[in-house]
Backbone as CSV, one residue per row, in Angstrom:
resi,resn,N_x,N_y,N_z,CA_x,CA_y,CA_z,C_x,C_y,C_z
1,UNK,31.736,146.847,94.828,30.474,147.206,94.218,29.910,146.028,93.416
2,UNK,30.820,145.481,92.370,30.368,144.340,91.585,29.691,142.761,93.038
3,UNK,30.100,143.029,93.770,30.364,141.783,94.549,28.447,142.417,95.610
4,UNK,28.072,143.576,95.293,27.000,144.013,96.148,26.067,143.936,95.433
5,UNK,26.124,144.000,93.778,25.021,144.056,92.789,25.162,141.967,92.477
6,UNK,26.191,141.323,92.383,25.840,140.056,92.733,24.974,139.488,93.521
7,UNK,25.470,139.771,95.017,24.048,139.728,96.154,22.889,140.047,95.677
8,UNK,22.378,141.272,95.150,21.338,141.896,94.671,21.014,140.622,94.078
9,UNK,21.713,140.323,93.135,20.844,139.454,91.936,20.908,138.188,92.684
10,UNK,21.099,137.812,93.497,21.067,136.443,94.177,20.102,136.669,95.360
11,UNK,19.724,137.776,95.410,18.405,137.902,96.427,17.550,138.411,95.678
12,UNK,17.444,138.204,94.233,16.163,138.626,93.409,15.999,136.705,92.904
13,UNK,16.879,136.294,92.830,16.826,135.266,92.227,16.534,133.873,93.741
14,UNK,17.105,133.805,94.564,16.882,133.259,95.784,17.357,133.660,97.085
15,UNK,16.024,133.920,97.478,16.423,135.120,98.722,16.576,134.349,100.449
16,UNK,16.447,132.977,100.183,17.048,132.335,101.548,18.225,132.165,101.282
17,UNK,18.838,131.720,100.073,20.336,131.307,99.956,21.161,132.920,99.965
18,UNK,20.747,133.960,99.371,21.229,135.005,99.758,21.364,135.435,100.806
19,UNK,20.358,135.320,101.965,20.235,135.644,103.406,21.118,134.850,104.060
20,UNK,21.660,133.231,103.536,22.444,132.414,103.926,23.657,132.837,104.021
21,UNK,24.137,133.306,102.687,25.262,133.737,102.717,25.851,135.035,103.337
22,UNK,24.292,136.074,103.290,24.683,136.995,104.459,25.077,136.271,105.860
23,UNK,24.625,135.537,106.361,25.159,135.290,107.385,25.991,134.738,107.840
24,UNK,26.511,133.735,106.989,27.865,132.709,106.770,28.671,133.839,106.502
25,UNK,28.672,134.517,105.923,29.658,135.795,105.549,30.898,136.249,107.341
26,UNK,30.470,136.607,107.805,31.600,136.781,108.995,31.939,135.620,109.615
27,UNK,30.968,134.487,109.362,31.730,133.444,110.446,32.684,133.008,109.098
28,UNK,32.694,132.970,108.375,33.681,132.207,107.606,34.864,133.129,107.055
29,UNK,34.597,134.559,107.862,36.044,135.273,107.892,36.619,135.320,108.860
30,UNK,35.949,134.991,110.500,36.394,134.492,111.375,37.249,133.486,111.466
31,UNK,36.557,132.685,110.181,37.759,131.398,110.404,38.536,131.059,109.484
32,UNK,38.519,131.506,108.449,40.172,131.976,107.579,40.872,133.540,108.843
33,UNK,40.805,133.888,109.224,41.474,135.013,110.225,42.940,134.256,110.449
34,UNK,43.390,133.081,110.883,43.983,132.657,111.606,45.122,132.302,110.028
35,UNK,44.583,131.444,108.876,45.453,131.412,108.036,46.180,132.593,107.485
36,UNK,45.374,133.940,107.527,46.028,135.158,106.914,46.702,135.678,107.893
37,UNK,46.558,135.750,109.266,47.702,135.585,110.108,49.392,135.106,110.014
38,UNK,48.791,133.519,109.250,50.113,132.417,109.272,50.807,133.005,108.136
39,UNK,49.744,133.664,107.188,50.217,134.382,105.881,51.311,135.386,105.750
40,UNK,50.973,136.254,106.893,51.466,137.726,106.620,52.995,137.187,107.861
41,UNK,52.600,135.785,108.560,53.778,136.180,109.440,54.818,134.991,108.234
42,UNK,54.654,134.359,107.625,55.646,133.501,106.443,55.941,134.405,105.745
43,UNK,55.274,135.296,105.306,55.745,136.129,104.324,57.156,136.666,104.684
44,UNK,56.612,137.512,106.274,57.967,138.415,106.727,58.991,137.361,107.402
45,UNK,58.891,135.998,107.317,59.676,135.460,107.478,61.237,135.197,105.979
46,UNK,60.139,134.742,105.125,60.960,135.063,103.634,61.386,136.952,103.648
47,UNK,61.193,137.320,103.741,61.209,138.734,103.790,63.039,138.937,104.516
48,UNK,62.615,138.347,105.490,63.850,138.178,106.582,65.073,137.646,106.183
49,UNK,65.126,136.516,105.381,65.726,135.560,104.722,66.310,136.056,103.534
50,UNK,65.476,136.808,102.955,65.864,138.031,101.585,67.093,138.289,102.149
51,UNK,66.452,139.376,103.041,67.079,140.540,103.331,68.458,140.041,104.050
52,UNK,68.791,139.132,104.346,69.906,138.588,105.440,70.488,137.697,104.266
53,UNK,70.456,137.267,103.238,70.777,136.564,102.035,71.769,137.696,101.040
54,UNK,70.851,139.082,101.294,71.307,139.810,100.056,72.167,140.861,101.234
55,UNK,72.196,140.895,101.772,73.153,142.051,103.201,74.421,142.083,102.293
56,UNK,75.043,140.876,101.670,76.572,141.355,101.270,76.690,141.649,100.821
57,UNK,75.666,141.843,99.310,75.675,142.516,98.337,75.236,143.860,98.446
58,UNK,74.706,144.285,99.652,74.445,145.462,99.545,75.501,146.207,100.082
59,UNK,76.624,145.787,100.708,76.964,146.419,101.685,78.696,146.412,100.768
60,UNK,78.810,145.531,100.091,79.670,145.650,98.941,79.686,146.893,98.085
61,UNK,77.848,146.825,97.624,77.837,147.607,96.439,77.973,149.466,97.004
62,UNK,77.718,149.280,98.290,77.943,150.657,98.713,76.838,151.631,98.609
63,UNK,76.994,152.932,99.050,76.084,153.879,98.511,76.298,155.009,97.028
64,UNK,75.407,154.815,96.407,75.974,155.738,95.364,76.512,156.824,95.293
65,UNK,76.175,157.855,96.888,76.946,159.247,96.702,77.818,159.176,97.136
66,UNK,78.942,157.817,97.531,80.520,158.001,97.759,80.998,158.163,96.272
């Protein structure tokens, strides 16, 4: 909402650079697309690495209802 009443005031205040940015608006999420890709797949890579790091300790510590 805050980010729609910004626009507002940037198309009261200059309404080609507002129209600009309407339109730059998807191509320039088109092309970060590919880094949040690289994002979410590094992440579950550390994720992986956690989880295969901490396996002995879990498997030590057991389950609590034995």
């Amino acid at each position: 909402m805050l980010s729609f009443v910004l626009w507002l005031v940037l198309l009261f205040l200059c309404w080609p650079l507002a129209l600009l940015a309407l339109l730059l608006y998807p191509l320039l999420w088109l092309v970060l697309l590919p880094f949040r890709l690289l994002g979410i797949g590094v992440d579950a890579v550390f994720e992986l690495l956690r989880a295969i790091v901490m396996l002995p300790a879990r498997i030590l510590r057991g389950t609590p209802g034995r």
